[in-house]
N, CA, C and O atoms as a DFTB+ gen file, in Angstrom:
380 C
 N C O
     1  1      55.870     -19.933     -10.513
     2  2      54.592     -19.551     -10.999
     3  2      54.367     -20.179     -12.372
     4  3      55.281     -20.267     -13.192
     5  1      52.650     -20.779     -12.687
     6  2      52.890     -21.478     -13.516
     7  2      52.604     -20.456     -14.906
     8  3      51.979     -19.408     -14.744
     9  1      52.990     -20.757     -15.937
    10  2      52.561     -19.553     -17.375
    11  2      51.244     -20.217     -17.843
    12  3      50.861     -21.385     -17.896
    13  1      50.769     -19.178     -18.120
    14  2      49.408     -19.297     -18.862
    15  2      49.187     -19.423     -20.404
    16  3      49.702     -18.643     -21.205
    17  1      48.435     -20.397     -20.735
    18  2      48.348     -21.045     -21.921
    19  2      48.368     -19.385     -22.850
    20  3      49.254     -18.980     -23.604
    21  1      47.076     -18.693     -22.460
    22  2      46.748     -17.765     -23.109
    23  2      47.308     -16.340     -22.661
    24  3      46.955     -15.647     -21.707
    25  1      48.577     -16.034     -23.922
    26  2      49.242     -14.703     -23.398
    27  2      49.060     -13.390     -23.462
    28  3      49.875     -12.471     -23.379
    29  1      47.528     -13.393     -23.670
    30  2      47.037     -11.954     -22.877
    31  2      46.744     -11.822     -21.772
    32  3      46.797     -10.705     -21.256
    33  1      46.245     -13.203     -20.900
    34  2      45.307     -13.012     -19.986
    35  2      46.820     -12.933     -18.435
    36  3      47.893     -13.469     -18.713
    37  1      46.684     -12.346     -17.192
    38  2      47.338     -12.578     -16.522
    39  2      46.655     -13.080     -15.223
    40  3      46.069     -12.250     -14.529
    41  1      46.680     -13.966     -14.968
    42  2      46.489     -14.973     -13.717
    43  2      45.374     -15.442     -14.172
    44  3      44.972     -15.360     -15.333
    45  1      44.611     -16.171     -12.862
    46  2      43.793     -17.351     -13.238
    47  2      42.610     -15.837     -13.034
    48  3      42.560     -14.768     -12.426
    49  1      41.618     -16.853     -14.225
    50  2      40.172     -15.973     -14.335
    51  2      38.946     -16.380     -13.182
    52  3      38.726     -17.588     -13.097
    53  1      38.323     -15.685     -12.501
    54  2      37.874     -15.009     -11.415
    55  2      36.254     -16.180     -12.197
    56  3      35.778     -16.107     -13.330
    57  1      35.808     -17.173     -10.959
    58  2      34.764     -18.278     -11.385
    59  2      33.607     -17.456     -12.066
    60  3      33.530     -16.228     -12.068
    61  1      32.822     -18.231     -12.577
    62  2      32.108     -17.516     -13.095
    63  2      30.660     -17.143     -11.982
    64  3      30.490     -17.882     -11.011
    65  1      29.859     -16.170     -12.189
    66  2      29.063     -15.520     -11.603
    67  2      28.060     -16.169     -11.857
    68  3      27.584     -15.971     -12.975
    69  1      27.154     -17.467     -10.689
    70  2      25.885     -17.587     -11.320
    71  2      24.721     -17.148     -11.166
    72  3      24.260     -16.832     -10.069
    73  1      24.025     -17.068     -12.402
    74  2      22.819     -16.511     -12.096
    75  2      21.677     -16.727     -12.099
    76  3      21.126     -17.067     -13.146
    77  1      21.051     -16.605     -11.039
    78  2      19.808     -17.246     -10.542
    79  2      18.630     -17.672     -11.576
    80  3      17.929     -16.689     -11.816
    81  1      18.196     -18.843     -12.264
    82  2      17.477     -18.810     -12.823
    83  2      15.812     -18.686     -12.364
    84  3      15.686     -19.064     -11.199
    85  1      14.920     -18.391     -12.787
    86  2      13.235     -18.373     -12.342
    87  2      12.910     -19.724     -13.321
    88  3      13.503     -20.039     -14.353
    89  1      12.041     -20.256     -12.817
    90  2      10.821     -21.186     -13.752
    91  2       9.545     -20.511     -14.045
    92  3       8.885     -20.054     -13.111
    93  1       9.092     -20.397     -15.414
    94  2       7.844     -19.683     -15.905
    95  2       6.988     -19.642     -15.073
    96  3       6.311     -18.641     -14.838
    97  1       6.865     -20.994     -14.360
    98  2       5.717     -21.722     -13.474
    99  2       5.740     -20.931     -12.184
   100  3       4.696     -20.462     -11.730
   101  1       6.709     -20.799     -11.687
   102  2       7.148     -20.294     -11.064
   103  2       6.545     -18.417     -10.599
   104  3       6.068     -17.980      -9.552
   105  1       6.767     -17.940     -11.528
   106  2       6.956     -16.505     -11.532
   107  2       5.140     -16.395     -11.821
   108  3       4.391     -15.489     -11.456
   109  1       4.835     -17.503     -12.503
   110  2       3.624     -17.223     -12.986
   111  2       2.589     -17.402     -11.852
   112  3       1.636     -16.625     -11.794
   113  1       2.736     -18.392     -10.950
   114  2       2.338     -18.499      -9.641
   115  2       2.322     -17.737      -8.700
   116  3       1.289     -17.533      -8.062
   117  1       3.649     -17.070      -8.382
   118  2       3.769     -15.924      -7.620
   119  2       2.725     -14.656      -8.313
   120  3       1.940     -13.949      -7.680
   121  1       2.998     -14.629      -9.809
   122  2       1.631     -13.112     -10.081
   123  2       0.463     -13.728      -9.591
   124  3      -0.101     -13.166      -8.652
   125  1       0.045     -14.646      -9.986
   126  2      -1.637     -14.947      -9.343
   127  2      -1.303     -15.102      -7.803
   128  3      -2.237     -14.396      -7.424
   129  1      -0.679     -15.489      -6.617
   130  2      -0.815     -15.373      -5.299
   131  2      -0.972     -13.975      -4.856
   132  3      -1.582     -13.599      -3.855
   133  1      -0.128     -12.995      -6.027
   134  2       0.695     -11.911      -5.293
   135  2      -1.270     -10.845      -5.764
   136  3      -1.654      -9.814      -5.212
   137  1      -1.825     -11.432      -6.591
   138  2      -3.396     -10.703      -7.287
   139  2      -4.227     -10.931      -5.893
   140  3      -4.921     -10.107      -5.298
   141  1      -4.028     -11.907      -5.645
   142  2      -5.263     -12.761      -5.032
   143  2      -5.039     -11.779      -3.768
   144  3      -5.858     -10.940      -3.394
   145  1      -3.698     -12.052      -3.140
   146  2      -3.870     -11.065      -1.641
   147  2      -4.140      -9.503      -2.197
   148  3      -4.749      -8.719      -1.469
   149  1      -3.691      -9.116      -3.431
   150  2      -3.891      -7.385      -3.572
   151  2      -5.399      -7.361      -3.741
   152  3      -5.963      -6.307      -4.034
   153  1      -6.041      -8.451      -3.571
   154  2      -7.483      -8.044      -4.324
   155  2      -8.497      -7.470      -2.769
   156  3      -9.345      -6.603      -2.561
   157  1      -7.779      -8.564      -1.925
   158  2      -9.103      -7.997      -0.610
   159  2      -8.600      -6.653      -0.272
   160  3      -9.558      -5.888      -0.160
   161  1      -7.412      -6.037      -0.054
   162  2      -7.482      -5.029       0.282
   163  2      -8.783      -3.427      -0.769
   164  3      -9.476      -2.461      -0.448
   165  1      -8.365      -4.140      -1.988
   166  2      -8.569      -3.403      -3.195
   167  2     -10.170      -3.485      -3.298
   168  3     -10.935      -2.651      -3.784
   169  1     -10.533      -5.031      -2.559
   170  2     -12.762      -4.303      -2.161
   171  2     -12.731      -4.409      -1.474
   172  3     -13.913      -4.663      -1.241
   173  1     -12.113      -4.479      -0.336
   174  2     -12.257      -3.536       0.863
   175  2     -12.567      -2.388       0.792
   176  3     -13.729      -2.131       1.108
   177  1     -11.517      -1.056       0.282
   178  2     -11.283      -0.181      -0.306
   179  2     -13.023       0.526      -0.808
   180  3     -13.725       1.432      -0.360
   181  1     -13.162      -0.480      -1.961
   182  2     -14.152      -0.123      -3.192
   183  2     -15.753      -0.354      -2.151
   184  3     -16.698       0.433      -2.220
   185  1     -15.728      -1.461      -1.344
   186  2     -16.528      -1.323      -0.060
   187  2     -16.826       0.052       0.524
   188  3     -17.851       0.728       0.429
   189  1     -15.831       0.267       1.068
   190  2     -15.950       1.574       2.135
   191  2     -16.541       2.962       0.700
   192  3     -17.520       3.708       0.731
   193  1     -15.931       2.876       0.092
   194  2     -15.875       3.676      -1.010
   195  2     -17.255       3.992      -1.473
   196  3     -17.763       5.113      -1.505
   197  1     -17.852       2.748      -1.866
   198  2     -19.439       3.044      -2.383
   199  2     -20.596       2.458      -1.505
   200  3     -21.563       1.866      -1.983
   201  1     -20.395       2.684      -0.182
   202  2     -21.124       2.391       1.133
   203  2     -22.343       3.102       1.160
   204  3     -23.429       2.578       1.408
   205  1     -22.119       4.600       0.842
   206  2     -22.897       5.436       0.884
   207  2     -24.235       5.550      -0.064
   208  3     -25.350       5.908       0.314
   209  1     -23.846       5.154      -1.398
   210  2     -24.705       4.838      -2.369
   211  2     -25.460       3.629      -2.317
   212  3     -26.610       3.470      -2.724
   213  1     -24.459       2.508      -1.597
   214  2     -25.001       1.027      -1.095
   215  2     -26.220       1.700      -0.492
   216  3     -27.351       1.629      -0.975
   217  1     -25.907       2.314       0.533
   218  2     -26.786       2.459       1.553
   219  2     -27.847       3.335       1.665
   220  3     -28.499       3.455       2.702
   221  1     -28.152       4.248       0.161
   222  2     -29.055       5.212       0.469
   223  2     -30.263       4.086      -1.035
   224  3     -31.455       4.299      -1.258
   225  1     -29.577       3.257      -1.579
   226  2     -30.342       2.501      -2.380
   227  2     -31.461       1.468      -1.763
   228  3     -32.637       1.298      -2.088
   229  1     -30.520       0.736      -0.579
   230  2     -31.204      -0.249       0.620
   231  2     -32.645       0.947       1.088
   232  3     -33.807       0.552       1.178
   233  1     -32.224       2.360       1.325
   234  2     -32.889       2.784       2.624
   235  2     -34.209       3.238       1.788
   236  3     -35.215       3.629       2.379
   237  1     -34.129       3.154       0.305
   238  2     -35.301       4.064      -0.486
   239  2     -36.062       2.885      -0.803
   240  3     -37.288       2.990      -0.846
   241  1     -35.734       2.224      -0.939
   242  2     -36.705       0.523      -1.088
   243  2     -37.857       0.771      -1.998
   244  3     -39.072       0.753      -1.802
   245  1     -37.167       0.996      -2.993
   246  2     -37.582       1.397      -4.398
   247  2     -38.348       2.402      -4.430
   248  3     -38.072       3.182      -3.518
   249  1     -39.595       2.898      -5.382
   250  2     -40.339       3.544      -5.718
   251  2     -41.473       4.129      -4.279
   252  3     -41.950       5.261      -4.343
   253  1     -41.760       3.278      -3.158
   254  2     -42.178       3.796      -1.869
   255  2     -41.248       4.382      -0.736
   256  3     -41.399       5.079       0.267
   257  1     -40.624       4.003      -1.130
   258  2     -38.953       5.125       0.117
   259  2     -39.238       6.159       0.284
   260  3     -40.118       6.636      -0.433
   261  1     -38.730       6.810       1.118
   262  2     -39.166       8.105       1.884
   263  2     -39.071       9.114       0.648
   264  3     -38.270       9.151      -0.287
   265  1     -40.302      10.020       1.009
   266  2     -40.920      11.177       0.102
   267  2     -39.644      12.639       0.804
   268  3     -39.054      12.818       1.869
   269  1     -39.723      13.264      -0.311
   270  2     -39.164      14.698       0.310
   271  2     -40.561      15.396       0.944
   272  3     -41.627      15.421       0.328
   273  1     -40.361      15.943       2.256
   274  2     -41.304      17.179       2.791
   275  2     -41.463      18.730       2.295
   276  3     -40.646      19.483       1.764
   277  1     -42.432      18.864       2.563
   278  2     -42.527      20.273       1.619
   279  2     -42.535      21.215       2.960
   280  3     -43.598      21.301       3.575
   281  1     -41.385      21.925       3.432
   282  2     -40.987      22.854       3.911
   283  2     -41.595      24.445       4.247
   284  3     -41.953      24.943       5.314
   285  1     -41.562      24.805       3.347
   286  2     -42.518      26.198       2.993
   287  2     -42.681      25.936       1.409
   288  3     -42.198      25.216       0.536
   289  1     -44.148      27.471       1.638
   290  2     -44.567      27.504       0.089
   291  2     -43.517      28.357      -0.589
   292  3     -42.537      28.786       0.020
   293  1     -43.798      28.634      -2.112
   294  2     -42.831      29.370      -3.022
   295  2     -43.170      31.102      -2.882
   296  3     -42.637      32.090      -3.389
   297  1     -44.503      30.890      -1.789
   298  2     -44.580      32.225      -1.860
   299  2     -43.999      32.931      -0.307
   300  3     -44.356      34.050       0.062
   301  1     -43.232      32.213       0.338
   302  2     -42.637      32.530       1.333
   303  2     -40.922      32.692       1.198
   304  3     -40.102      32.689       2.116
   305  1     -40.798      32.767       0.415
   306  2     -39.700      32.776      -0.301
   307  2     -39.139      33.986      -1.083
   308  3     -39.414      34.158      -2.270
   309  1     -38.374      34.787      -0.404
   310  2     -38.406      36.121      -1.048
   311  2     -37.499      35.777      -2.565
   312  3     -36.708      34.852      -2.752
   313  1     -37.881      36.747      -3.431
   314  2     -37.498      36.740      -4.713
   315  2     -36.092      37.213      -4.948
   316  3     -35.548      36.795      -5.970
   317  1     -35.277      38.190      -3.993
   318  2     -34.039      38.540      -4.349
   319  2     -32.929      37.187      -3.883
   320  3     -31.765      37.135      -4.281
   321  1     -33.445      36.348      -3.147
   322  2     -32.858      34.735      -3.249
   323  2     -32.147      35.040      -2.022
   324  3     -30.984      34.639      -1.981
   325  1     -32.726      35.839      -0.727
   326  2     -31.779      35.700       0.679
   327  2     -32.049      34.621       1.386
   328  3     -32.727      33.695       0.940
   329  1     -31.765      34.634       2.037
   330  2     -32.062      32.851       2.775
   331  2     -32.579      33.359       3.641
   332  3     -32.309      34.460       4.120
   333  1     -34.043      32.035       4.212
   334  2     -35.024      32.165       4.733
   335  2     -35.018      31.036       5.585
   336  3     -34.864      29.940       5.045
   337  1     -35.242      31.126       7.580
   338  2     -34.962      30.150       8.117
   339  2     -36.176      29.635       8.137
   340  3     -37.129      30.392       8.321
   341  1     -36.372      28.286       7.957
   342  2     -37.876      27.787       7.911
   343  2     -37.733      26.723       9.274
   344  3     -36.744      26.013       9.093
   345  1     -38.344      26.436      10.432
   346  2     -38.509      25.364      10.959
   347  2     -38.865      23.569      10.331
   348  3     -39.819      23.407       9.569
   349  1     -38.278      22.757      10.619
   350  2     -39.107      21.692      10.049
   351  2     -39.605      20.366      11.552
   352  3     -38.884      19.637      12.232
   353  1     -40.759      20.526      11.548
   354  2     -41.342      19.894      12.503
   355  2     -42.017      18.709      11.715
   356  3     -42.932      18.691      10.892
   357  1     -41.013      17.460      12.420
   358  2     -41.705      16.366      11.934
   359  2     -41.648      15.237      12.926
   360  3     -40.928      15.595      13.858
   361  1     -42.005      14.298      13.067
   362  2     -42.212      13.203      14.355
   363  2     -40.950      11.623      14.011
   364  3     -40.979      10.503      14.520
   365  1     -39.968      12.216      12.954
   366  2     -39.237      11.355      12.460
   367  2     -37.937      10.995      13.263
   368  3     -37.237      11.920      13.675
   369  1     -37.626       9.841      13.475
   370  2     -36.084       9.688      14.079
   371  2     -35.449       8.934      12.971
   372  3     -35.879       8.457      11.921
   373  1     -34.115       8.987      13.628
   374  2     -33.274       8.591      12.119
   375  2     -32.773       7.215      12.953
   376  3     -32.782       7.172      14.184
   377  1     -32.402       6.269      12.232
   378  2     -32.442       5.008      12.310
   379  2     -30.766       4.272      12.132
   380  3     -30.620       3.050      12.183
């Protein structure tokens, strides 16, 4: 067995461990690919999300969009605030 130069150490030392380097370019590329695919899911999402508001803005078509109906008068309406079934007869279909 051969002796070792250095007489603390005992046997041969174990290679060294390498470690993987990244390139800036690299890592920096992967964040913008890795944005770009998180983004369609993310308005997709924001799509479905504010559909409803999309869609009641389209349906009022500004300042002439559908009026509220006047139901009953205020004097059919009892004052202790019980609820009152009113019919509403109108010739409207929904679209």
């Amino acid at each position: 067995m051969a002796r070792s130069l250095h007489p603390g150490t005992s046997g041969p030392s174990p290679p060294a461990a390498e470690t993987p380097r990244r390139n800036v370019l690299v890592a920096a590329l992967a964040a913008v690919c890795g944005g770009i695919v998180a983004l369609f899911p993310v308005a997709a999402g924001l799509f479905v999300f504010l559909d409803p508001i999309l869609k009641r803005k389209a349906e009022s078509g500004g300042e002439g969009g559908k009026q509220f109906r006047r139901v009953a008068n205020l004097e059919m309406l009892p004052g202790d605030g019980t609820p009152v079934q009113v019919p509403v007869i109108a010739d409207l279909t929904d679209s």
